[in-house]
N, C-alpha and C positions, 0 to 999 in steps of 0.2 A: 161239516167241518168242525174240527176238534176247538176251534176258537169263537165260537159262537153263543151266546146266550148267558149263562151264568161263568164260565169261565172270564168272558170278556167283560163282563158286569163285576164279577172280583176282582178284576186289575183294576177297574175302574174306582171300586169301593176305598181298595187300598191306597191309590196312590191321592185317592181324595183327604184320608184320612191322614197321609205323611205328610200332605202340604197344609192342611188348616188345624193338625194338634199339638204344631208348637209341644209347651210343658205341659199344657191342659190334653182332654179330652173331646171328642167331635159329638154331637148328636148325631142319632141314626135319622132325625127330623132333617137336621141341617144338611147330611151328605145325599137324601133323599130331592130334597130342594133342589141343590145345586145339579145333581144327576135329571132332575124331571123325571122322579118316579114316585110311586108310591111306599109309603113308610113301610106298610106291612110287607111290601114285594122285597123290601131289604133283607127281612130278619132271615131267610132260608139260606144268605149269603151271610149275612155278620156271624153267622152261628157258627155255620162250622169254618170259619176264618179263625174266630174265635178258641174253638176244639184245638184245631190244629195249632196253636201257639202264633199263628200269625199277630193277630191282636188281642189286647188286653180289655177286658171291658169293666165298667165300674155302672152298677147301680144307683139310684138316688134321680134330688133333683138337679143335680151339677154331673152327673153320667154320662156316661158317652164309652167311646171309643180310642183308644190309642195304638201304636204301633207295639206288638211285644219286644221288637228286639231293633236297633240302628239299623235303618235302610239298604245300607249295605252287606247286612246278615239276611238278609229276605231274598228271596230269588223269584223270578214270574211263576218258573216249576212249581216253588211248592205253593203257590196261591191258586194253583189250575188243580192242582190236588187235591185241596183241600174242597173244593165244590163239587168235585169228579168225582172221588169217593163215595164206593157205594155201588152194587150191582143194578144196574138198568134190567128191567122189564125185558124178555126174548117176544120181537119181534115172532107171526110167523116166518115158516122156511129156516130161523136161527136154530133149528136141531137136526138138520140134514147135514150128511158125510159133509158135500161141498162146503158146506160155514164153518162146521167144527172142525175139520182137518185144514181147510186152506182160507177161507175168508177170515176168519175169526185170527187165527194165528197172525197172520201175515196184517190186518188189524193193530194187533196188540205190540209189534214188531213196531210200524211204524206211526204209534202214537209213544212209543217209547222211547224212538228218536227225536220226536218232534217235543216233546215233553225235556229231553236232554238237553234238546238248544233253549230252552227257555229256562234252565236249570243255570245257565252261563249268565242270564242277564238281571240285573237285580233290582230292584224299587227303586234305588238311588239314581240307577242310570234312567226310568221314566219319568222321577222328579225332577232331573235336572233338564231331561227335555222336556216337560209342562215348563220349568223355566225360562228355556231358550224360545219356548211359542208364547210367552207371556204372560202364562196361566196362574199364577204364584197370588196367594192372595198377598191385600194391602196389607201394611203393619196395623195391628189393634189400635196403638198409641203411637203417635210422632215421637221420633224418638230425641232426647234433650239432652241439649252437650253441657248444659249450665250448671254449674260448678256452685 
C-alpha cells in the first residue's frame, strides 16, 4: 500500500512540526519523542522533506525544524513525494513482458491518481483535525491580559 511506512511517517513528521513551531523551530529529538521513535530513524525523513522545500531547517544549539512555506501552501502529495523519490530496487520477475507492459504501467497510473487526491488536501486541513481530536499542544506561557 502506497501509504505505508515513510510516507505515512512524513505526514506524521510534518504535521508534528506545524503544530509545535509556532515562530521557533522543532527538535528532530522532540518530534522523535512525541512520535516514539528513534532520533537517527527520523533523519532519512527530515532530509528529504527538507530538499524538497517542504521544511526549513537551522543548525546550532537552538536548531530544529520549521514549516517552509503556511500550511495551506503544503499539500499531503507533495510530502508523499518527497520520501517516494527515488527508484526502488527491481524485485525479481520486475523485467518480464507481463510487469513492464501491464503491471508496472497500470501501477504508475494508479499511484498517480491516488497521489492526485492527496495533492487536494493540505497540512492545514490535518492540523486542524489534530485540533478538533485535541492534539494541539499547551500554550509555552499563559497568556496575560494585564495592561
Amino acid at each position: 500500500m502506497l501509504l505505508q511506512g515513510r510516507p505515512a511517517l512524513a505526514i506524521a513528521v510534518v504535521v508534528d512540526v506545524a503544530l509545535h513551531g509556532g515562530r521557533g523551530t522543532v527538535s528532530a529529538a522532540d518530534i522523535a519523542e512525541r512520535l516514539g521513535l528513534a532520533r537517527r530513524g527520523l533523519e532519512p525523513i527530515l532530509q528529504p522533506l527538507s530538499r524538497a522545500g517542504v521544511l526549513n531547517s537551522t543548525r546550532g544549539p537552538s536548531g530544529g525544524y520549521r514549516l517552509a512555506r503556511p500550511r495551506r501552501g503544503i499539500s499531503v502529495g507533495e510530502i508523499i513525494r518527497a520520501v517516494i523519490a527515488g527508484k526502488e530496487e527491481a524485485d525479481e520477475g520486475e523485467s518480464s513482458p507481463l510487469f513492464t507492459q501491464v503491471v508496472a504501467p497500470f501501477w504508475a497510473e494508479m499511484e498517480e491518481e491516488t497521489l492526485a487526491r492527496f495533492d487536494a488536501i493540505t497540512l492545514d486541513r490535518l492540523v486542524r483535525r489534530a485540533a478538533t481530536a485535541g492534539l494541539t499542544p499547551a500554550p509555552s506561557e499563559p497568556i496575560s491580559f494585564v495592561i
